[in-house]
C-alpha positions as CSV (number, residue, x, y, z in Angstrom):
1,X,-30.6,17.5,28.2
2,X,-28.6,14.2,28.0
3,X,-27.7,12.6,24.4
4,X,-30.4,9.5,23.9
5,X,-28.0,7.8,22.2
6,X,-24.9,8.1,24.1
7,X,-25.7,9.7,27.6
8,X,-23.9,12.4,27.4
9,X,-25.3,15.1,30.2
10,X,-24.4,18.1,28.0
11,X,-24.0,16.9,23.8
12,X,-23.6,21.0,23.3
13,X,-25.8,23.5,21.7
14,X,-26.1,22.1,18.4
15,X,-28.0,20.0,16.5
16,X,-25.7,16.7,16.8
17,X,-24.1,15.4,20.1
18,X,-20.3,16.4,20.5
19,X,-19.5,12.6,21.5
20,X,-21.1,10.4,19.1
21,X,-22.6,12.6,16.2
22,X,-26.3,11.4,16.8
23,X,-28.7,13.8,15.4
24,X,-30.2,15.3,18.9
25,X,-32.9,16.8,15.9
26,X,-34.5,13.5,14.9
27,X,-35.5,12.4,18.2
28,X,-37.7,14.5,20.7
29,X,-35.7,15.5,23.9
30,X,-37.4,13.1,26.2
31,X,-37.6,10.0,23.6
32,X,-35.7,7.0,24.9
33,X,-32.9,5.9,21.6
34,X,-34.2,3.6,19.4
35,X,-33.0,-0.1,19.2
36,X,-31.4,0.2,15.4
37,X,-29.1,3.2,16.7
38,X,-27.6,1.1,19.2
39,X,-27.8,-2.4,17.0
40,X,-25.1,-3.0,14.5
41,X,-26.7,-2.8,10.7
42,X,-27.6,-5.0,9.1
43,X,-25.2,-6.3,6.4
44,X,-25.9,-7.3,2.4
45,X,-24.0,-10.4,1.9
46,X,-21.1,-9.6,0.0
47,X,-18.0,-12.7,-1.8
48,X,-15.7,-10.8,0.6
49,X,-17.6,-11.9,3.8
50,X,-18.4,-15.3,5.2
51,X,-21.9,-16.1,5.6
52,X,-24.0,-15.9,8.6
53,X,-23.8,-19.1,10.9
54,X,-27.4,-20.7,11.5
55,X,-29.1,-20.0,14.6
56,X,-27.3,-21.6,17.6
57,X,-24.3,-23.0,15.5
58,X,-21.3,-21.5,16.3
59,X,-18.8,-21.1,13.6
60,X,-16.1,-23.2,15.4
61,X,-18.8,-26.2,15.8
62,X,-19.7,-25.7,12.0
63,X,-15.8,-26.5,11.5
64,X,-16.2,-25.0,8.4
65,X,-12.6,-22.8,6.7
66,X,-13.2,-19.3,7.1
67,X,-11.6,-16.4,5.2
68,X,-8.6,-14.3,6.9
69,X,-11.4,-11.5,7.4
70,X,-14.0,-13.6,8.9
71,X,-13.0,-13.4,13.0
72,X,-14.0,-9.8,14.6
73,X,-12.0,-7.0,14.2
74,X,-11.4,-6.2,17.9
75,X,-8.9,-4.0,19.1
76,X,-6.3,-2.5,17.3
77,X,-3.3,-4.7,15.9
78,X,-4.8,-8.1,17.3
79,X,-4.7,-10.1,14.0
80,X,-2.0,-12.0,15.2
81,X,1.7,-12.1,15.7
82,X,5.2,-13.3,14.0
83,X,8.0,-14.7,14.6
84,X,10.2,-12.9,12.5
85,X,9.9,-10.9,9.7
86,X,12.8,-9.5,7.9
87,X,10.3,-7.5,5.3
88,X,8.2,-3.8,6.5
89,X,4.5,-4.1,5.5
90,X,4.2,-2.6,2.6
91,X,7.7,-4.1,0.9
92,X,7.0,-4.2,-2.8
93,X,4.0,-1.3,-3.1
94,X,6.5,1.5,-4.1
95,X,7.4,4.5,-2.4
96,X,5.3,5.9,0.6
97,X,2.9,8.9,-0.2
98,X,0.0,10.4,1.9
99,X,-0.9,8.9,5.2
100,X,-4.4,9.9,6.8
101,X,-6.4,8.5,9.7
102,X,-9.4,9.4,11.3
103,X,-10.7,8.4,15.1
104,X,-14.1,8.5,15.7
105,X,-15.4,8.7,18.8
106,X,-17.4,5.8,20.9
107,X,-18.4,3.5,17.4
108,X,-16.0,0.9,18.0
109,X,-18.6,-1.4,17.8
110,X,-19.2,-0.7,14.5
111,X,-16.2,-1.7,13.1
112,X,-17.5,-4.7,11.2
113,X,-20.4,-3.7,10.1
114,X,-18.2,-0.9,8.6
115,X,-15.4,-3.0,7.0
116,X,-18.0,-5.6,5.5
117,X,-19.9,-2.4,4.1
118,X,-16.7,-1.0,2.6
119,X,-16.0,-4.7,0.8
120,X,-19.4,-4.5,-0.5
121,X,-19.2,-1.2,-1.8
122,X,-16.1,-1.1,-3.5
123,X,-17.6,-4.5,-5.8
124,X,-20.4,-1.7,-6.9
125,X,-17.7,0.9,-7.4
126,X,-15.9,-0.2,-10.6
127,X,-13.0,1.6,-10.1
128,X,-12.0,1.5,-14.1
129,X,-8.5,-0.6,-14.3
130,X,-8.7,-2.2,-11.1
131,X,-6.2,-4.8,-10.5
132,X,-7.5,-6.1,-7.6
133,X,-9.4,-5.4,-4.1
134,X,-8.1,-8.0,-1.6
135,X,-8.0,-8.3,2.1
136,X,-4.1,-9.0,3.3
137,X,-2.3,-9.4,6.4
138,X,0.4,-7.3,6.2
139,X,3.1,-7.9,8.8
140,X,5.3,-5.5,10.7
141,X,9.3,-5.8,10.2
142,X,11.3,-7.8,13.3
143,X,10.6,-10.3,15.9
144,X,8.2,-11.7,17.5
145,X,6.0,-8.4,16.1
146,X,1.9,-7.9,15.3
147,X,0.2,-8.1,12.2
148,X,-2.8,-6.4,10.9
149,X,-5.6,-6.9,8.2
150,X,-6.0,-4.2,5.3
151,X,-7.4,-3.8,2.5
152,X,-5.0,-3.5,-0.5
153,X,-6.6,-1.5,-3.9
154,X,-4.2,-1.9,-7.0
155,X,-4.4,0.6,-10.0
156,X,-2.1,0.8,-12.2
157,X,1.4,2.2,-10.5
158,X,-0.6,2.5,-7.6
159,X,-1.5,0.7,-4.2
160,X,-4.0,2.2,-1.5
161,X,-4.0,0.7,1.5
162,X,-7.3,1.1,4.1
163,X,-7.5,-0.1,7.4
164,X,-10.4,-0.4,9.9
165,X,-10.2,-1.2,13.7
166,X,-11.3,-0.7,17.1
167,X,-9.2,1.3,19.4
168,X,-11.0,1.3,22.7
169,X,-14.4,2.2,22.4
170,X,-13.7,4.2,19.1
171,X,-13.5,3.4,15.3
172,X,-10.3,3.9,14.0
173,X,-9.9,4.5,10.1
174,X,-6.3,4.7,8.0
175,X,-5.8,5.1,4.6
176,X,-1.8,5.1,3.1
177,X,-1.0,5.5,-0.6
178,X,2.1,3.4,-2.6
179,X,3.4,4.2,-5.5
180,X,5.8,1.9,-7.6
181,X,7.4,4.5,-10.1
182,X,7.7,3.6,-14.0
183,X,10.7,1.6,-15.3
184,X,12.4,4.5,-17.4
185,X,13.2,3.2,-21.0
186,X,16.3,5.3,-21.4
187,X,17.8,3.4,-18.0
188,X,17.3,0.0,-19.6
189,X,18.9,1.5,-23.0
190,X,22.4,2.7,-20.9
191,X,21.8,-0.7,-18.8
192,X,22.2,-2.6,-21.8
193,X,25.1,-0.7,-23.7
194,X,27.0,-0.8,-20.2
195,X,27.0,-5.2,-20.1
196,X,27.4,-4.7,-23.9
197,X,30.7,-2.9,-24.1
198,X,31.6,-5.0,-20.5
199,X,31.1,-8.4,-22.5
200,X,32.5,-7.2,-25.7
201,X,35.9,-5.0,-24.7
202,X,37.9,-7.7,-23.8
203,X,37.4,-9.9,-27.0
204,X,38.7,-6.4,-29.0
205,X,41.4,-5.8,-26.7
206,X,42.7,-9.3,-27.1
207,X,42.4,-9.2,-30.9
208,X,44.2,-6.0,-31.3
209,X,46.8,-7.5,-29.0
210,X,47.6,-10.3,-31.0
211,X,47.9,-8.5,-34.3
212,X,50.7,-6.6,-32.9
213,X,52.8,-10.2,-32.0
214,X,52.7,-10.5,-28.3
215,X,49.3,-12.4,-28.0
216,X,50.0,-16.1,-26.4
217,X,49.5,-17.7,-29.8
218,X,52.1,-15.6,-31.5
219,X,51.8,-13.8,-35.0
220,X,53.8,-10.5,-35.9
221,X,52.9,-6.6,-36.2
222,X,50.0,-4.8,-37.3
223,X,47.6,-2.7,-35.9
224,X,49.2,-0.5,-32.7
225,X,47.2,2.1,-33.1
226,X,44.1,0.2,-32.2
227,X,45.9,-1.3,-29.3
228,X,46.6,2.1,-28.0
229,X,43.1,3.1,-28.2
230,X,41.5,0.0,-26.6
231,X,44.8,0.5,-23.8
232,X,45.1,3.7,-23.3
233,X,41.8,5.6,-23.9
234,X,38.8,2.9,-23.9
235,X,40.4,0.8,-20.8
236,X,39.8,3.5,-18.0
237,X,36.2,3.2,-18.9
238,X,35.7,-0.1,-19.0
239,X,37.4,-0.4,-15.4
240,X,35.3,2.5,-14.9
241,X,32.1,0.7,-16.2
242,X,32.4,-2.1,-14.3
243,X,32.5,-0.5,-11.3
244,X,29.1,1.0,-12.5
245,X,27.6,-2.5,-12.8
246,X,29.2,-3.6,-9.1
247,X,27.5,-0.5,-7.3
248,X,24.3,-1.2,-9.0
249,X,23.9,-4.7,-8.3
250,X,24.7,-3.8,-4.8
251,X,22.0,-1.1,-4.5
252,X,19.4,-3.7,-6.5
253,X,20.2,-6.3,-3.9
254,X,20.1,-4.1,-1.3
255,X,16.7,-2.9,-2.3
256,X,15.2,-6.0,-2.6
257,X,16.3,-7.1,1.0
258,X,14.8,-3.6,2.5
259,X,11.6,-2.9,-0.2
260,X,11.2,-6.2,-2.3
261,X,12.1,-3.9,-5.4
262,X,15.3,-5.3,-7.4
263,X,14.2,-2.6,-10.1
264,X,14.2,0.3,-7.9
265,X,17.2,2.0,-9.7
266,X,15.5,1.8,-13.2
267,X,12.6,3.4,-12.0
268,X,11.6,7.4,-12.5
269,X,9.9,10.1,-10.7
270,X,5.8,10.3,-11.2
271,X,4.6,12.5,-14.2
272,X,1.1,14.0,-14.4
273,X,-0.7,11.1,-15.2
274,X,0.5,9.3,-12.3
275,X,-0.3,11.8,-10.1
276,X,-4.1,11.8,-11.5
277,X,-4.0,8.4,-11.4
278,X,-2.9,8.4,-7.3
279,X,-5.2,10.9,-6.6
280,X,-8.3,9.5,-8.1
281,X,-7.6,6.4,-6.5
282,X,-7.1,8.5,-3.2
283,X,-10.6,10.2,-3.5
284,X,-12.2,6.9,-4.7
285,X,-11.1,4.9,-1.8
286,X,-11.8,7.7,0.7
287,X,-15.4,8.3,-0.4
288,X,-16.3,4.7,-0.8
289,X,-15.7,4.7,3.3
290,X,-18.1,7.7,3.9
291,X,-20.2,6.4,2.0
292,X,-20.1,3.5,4.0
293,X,-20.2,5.4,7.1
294,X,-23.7,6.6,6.5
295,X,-25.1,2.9,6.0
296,X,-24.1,1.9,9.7
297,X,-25.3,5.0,11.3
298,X,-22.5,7.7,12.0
299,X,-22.4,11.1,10.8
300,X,-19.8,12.0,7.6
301,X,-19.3,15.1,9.2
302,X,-17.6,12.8,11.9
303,X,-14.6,11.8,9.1
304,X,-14.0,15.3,7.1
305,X,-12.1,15.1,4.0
306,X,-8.8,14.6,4.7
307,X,-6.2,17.4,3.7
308,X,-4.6,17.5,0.7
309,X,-0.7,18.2,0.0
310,X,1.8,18.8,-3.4
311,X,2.3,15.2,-4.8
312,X,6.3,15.6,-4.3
313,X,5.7,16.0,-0.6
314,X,3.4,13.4,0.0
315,X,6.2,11.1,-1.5
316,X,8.5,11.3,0.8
């Protein structure tokens, strides 16, 4: 018996096909496929997609400006390309954490239908302290090199990334997790009393120096002990300190020019709550595209739950 849906001669003993996930159950063997399996969906409108052109108007003729997301998905990576781009994609999201994809076979087509369902969805969601759901082209570092069209979801700390493409005749799905770590208090304190003593060491040292009647200005004797202290004992650390403040303004300007993150040595490790916070946003973002998937007409069996890992490994 041959898959109605996809022509498969063998789909295998069960009750969906092994190449597309069509229910062989819901259709008797020798029933031709119905025209809404092989249709794209139809979609509700949604502030994230364009409307529908009238009947025999083609956008272009329209001439009207149409949103990044508006032209077909297509094939993977076919946004567009760049000249040069000194800055990876994700520059300024944080630090790297779980990285899933699925392919599904032979429902490439589907692609839009999907990501327009996704946008819709995620407006009914109400994710609680969403910053923002946006569609943005992120671009790969180098020259002359592609970009591609995600969806960015900011929570908190927090960015999930989720894109949706063709690739070939099959729908590809990725989702990658950011996470900007919190500016530690106790840094800033130590930041401060480091430019503090830098700034205020040399005014002391000068003043003890004068007391003691070698300053330029003149003046006799007084206090050598203090001189001694500020020369002998506090000067190795303010040479010392200095050096502090050099290495870290090298390392802040160095992570800006690689991550967009002049902060990046201020910040700490994730704590509990930022690890619920990542992982809710994980699992929120994740169902809200099975979810999705069922509205277009593919299986969720088709795009299992992705596997989890410790939070310190998936930060990597």
């Amino acid at each position: 018996m041959a898959c109605p849906n996809c022509g498969t001669p063998d789909p295998g003993p069960g009750p969906f096909c092994m190449s597309c996930g069509f229910k062989l159950a819901a259709l008797p063997a020798a029933a031709a496929p119905t025209e809404s399996r092989t249709s794209p969906v139809p979609i509700p409108a949604s502030p994230l997609s364009p409307p529908a052109p009238a009947p025999g108007v083609s956008v272009a003729k329209a001439g009207s400006a149409q949103p990044l997301a508006s032209p077909p998905i297509g094939q993977m990576g076919n946004v567009g390309t760049v000249t040069v781009s000194i800055w990876g994609p994700f520059a300024g999201y944080g630090t790297r954490g779980r990285h899933v994809s699925w392919l599904i076979n032979d429902q490439g087509e589907r692609a839009d239908a999907l990501r327009d369902l996704v946008a819709s969805r995620f407006e009914r969601r109400q994710i609680p302290n969403l910053a923002a759901v946006d569609q943005v082209k992120l671009v790969r570092q180098g020259v002359l090199v592609d970009s591609r069209l995600y969806f960015l979801i900011r929570r908190g700390l927090t960015t999930a990334g989720l894109y949706i493409a063709r690739f070939g005749k099959d729908l590809f799905v990725s989702q990658v997790t950011y996470f900007k770590g919190p500016v530690s208090t106790m840094r800033i304190l130590i930041l401060a009393a480091a430019v503090l003593f830098a700034l205020i060491y040399p005014v002391a040292y000068n003043n003890a120096f004068s007391q003691v009647g070698v300053s330029l200005f003149g003046g006799v004797g007084g206090d050598l002990q203090g001189l001694m202290l500020l020369t002998c004992c506090l000067g190795p650390i303010y040479l010392l300190d200095w050096l502090a403040l050099g290495i870290l303004a090298l390392f802040s300007g160095y992570k800006y020019l690689t991550e967009k993150d002049v902060l990046a040595a201020l910040r700490v490790s994730p704590n509990e709550f930022d690890i619920d916070d990542t992982v809710a946003l994980e699992k929120s973002v994740e169902q809200t595209v099975r979810e999705a998937l069922d509205e277009v007409g593919i299986e969720q069996r088709l795009m299992p739950q992705a596997a989890e890992y410790g939070f310190r490994r998936r930060l990597i």
